[in-house]
N, C-alpha and C positions, 0 to 999 in steps of 0.2 A: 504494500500500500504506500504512494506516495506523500509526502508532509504534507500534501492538502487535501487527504483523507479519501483519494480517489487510488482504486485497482488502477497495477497498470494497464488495461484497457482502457481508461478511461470512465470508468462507471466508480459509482459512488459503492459507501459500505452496503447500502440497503438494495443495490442492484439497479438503480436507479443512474442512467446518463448525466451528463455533468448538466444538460440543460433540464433534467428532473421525469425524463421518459423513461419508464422499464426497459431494461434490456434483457435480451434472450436468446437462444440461436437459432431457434426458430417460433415463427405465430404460423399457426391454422386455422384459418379464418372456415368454420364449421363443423360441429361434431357427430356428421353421419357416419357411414361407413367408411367412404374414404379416407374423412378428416381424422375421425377417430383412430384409425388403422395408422396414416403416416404419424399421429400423433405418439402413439405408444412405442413402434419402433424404430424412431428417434430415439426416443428415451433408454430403451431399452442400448441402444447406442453410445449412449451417453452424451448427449446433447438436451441441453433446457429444453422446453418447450412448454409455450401457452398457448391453448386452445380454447377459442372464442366462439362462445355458441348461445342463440338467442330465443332458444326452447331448450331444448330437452337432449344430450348427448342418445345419439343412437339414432336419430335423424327420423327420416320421411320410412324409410325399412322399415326399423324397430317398431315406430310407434302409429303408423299409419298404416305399413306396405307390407313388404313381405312377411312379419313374426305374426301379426293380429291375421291376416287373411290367409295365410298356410293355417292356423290354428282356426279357423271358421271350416274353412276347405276340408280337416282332418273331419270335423263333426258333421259336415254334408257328407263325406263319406260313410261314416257308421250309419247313419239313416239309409244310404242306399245299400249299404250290407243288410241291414235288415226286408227289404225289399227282396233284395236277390237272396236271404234266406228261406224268405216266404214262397217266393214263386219260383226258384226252381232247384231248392233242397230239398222240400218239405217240413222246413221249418217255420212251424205255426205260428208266425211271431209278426205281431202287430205294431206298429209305432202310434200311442197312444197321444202326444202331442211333443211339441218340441216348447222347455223352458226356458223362453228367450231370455229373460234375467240372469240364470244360472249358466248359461250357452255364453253369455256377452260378459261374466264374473271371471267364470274360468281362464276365457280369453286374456281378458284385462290381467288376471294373476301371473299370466305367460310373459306379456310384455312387461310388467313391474317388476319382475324373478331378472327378468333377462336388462333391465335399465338400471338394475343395482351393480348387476355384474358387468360391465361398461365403468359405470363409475367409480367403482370398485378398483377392476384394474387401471383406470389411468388416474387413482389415486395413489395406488399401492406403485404404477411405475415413475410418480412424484412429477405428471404432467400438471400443469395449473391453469384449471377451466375459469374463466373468466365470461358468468353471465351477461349478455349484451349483444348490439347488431355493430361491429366490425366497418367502420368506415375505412378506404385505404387513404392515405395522407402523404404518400409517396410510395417508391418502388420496396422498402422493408420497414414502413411504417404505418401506425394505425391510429384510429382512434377509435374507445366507448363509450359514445357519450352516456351512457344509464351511471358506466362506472365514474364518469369523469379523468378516466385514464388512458394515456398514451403510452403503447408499446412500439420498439426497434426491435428489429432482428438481426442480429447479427452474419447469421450463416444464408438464410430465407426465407420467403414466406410463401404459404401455400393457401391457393383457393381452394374451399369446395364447399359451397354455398350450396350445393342441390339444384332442386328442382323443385315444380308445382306443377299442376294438372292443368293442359292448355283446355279452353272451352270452346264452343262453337258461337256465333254472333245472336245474339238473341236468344242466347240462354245462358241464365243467371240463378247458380245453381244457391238452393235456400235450406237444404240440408235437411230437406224431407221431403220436395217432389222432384227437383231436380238435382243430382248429388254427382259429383266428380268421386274417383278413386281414394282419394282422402278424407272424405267422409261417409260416405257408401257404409263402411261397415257400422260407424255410429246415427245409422237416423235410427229412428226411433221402433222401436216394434218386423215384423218379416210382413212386407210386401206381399198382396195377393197374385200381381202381374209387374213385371218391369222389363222398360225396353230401355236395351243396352245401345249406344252407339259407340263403333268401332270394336273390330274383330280380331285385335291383336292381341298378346300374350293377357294383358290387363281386363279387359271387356271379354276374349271369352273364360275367364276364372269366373268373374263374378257371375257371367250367365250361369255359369256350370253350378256355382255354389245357390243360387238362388232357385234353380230348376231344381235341387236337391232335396230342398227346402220346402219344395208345392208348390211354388210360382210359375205362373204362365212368362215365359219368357220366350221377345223376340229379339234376335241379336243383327243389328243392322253392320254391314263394313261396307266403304267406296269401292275399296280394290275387288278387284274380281274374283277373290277369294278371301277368306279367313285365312288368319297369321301370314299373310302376304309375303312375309320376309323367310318363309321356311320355303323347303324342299315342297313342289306341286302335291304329290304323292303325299305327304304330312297335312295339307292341309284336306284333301280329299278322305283322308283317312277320318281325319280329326271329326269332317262336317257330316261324313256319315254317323261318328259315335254321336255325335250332339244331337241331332235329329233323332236319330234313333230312341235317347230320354225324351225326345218329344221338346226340344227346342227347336223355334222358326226360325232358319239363319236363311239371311236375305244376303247376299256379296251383289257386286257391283250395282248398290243402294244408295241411294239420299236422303235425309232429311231434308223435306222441304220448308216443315215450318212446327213449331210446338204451341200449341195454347196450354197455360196453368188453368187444371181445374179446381174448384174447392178442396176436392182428393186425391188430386192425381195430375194427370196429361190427359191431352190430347194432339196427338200427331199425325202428321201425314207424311208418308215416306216413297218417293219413286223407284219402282222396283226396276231391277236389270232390263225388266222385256216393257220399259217407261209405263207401264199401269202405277198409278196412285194408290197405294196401301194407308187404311185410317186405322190407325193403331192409338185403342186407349190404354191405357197403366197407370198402376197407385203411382210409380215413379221412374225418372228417366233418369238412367244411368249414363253420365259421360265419360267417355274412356278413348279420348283421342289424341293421344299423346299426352309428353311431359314438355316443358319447356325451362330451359334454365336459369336460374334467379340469380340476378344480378342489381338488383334493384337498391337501392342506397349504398351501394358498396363505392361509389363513386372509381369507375376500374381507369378513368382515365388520368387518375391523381398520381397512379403509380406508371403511366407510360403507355397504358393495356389499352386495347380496343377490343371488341365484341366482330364478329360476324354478324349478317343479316337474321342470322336465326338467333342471336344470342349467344352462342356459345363462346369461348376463351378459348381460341384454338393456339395450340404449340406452335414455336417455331422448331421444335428440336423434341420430336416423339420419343425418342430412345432413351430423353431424359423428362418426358414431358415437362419441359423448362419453356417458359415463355421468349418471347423477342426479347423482354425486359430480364436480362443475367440474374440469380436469384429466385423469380417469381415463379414457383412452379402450379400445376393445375391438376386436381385429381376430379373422379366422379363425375354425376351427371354434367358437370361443367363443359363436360369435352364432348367435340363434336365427334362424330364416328369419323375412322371406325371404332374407339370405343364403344360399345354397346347399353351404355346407362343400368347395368347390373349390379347390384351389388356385391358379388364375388369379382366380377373384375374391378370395382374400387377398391376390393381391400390388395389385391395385385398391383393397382398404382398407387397407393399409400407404402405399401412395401418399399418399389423403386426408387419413391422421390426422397421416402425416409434416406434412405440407402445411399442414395446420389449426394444429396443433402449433409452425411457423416461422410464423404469419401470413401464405400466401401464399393468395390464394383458391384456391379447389378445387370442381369439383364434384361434387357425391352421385354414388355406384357407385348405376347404374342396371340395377338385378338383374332387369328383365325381358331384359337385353340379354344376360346372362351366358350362353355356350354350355353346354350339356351333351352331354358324349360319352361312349360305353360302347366301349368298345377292342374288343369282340369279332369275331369270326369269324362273321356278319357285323356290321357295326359299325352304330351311332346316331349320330345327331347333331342336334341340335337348337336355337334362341333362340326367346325367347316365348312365345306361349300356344298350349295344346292347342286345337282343335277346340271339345271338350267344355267346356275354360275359357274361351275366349271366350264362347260362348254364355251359360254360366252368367256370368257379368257383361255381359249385358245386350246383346249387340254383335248385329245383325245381320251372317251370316258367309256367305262364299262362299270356298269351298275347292275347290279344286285340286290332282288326285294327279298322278303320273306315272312309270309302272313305270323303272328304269333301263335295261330290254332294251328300250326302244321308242328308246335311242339306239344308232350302232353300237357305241358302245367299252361300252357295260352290256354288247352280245351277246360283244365279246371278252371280256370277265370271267366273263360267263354265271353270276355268282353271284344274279341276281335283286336285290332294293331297287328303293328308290322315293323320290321326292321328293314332299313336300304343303308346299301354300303355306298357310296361311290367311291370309283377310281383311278387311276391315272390308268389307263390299259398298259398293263405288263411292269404298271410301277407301283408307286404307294397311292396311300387311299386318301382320298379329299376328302370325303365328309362320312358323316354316320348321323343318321333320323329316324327317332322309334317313334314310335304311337302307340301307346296302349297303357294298362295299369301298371304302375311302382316305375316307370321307366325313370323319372326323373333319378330314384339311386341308380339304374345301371349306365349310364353316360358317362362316367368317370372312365369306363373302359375306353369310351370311344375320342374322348380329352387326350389318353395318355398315345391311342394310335395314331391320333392325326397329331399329334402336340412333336411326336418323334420319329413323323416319317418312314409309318412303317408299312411293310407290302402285304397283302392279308395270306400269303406264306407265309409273316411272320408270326401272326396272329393265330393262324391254323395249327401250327403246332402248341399251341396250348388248349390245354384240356380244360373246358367248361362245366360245371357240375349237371348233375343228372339227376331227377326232373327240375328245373329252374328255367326262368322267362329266359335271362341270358343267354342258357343253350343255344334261341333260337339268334344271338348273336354271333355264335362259336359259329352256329350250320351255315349264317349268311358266307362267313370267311372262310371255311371249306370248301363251299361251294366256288367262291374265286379262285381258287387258290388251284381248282383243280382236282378236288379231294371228297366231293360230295356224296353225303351219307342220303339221308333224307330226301334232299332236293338234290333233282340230278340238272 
């Protein structure tokens, strides 16, 4: 410490800059996924860090998105296990009524259990969350006005501010007849009928979960198909299962216009073949996209500008390091090809930590990233479509294979399928299931596209016997050369 009571860096005994601003090595301006995640391994690092967050660490995920509606999603399941006990076990078993109180307790116990353990750790790894909205004041500087204090960084600072639920023009969602993804799960009481707009991962969960439930549900998309961004074959699979519980899926639809009723909507929707569809429901489900929040952050204090869409895009992917040296960008912030996932957030919270302590790291390899739709029946996917391979040049050999052509697809008897695609005579571009529990078996299909491998490599390993997987093992046999089942 020098005779005027300052570090030699420059900082005062109390941690504080000589002009009275905290200093740190890094601030994380948000505490969801990503923020959270580069925040803790920093530290873990051994790098300060303050992370600035103006709800609830554990973000839009935790407390809105994925923890609360995978935990809705698990209890729409047991209700339809009880269904397919009755009709086609023989098991005489009725579902007497669903206790929405105790349904919506439980829930809430999941995410409270799980937002202690968040705080938990990045108290225990001595991160210092600093309640407030993060204005930026330069390229490693900040302010909160709630707190009245300004923080430096010394090493960098990282964005990841999230996302919000983008809306359509003339709906203005009131959190009981019209409701975006973030509050959908909390209105009020279970819907008799709701109509979903937008067919992507988010809009077809909630149809699935509310069809589950007893609601009449119709699920409108623009694109010409549901989940639009998967493999053709995934979404044909998918819109069969959906219908088949007796969900109206409308693809290449519009909303033309919504009136609020005392209890509900009422809508008018132009279908594929341009007929006028009048569709009433207790509530209208918006699910068309996220958009990313950047809103009082003031990003051009620190250098940064936005794209047209909003987003904070890299100029250096490998480090997702902005134009501005320093500034780096994790999470929904980024425009693809990261995917707005929260497992690849906690893969660029890893990096930028990483980058951030000078440890080498290597680039989040986003063709490797899974994508899964939770629904009734579920997707799951890494890689390239079919159609996207092709269109980048590949010569392709693909490989489907129903899940009933193994025994345990027939005990499930919910139908899916596995496709492989391929490079012909090389490694494999993608993998796309359909059907039930697939979202845990993907990891296999992460580690073969992640590493480049040819499905000779894959064939020589042995799949269990009777398991859904198997019918992952038969796809790669069957490429490979080697086919049991499917010739």
């Amino acid at each position: 410490m020098n005779a005027d009571g300052r570090n030699a860096d420059g900082r005062n005994a109390d941690g504080r800059n000589a002009d009275g601003r905290n200093a740190t090595d890094v601030i994380v301006i948000g505490g969801g996924t990503g923020g959270y995640s580069t925040a803790l391994r920093a530290a873990a690092l051994g790098l300060e860090v303050v992370l600035v967050e103006r709800d609830k660490v554990g973000g839009t995920c935790l407390h809105r998105g994925c923890i609360p509606s995978k935990a809705m999603l698990h209890a729409a399941e047991l209700v339809d296990g009880i269904a397919e006990a009755r009709e086609r076990w023989g098991v005489k078993a009725t579902l007497e009524t669903v206790d929405w109180p105790a349904l919506v307790a439980t829930r809430d116990d999941i995410v409270a259990r799980n937002h202690r353990g968040v705080e938990a750790h990045l108290a225990h790894a001595g991160v210092r969350v600093v309640r407030g909205s993060a204005r930026l004041t330069g390229p490693r500087s900040i302010r909160v006005d709630e707190q009245g204090a300004e923080f430096t960084a010394r090493r960098g600072l990282v964005l990841a501010t999230g996302s919000r639920p983008r809306t359509l023009p003339g709906l203005v969602p009131d959190g009981r007849r019209v409701v975006t993804s973030d509050d959908a799960l909390f209105a009020p009481g279970l819907p008799a009928s709701v109509l979903v707009l937008g067919g992507g991962a988010i809009g077809v969960e909630y149809a699935s979960f509310h069809r589950s439930l007893g609601a009449e549900v119709t699920l409108v998309e623009a694109a010409d198909r549901i989940v639009p961004l998967e493999d053709a074959d995934v979404s044909r699979h998918l819109t069969r299962g959906l219908k088949k519980r007796g969900i109206d899926v409308r693809a290449g639809a519009r909303l033309l216009d919504a009136e609020l009723l005392g209890d509900g909507v009422r809508a008018r929707v132009r279908t594929a073949r341009g007929e006028t569809l009048a569709v009433e429901a207790e509530r209208l489900l918006v699910a068309v996209g996220r958009a990313p929040v950047t809103e009082g952050l003031d990003v051009a204090a620190a250098g940064l500008t936005t794209d047209e869409r909003g987003f904070v895009v890299p100029a250096d992917w490998d480090r997702l390091e902005t134009a501005v040296p320093g500034v780096h960008v994790v999470g929904d912030l980024l425009p693809p090809p990261s995917p707005g996932l929260a497992h690849a957030s906690f893969a660029e919270g890893l990096l930028v930590a990483e980058t951030l302590a000078g440890v080498p790291s290597a680039p989040v390899d986003y063709a490797a990233v899974p994508r899964v739709t939770y629904s009734s029946p579920q997707t799951a996917a890494v890689g390239l479509s079919e159609a996207e391979a092709r269109a980048r040049g590949h010569e392709v050999t693909a490989n489907s294979m129903p899940l009933t052509a193994v025994a345990k697809g027939m005990v499930h008897g919910r139908g899916g399928m596995v496709k492989v695609v391929t490079e012909t005579g090389g490694r494999v571009l993608g993998v796309h299931l359909v059907g039930p529990h697939v979202s845990e078996m993907i990891a296999e299909g992460q580690l073969v596209v992640g590493w480049d491998a040819e499905p000779s490599d894959v064939a020589r390993h042995i799949h269990p016997h009777p398991t859904l997987s198997e019918a992952v093992g038969e796809a790669f046999l069957t490429l490979a050369g080697r086919g049991l089942h499917q010739q």
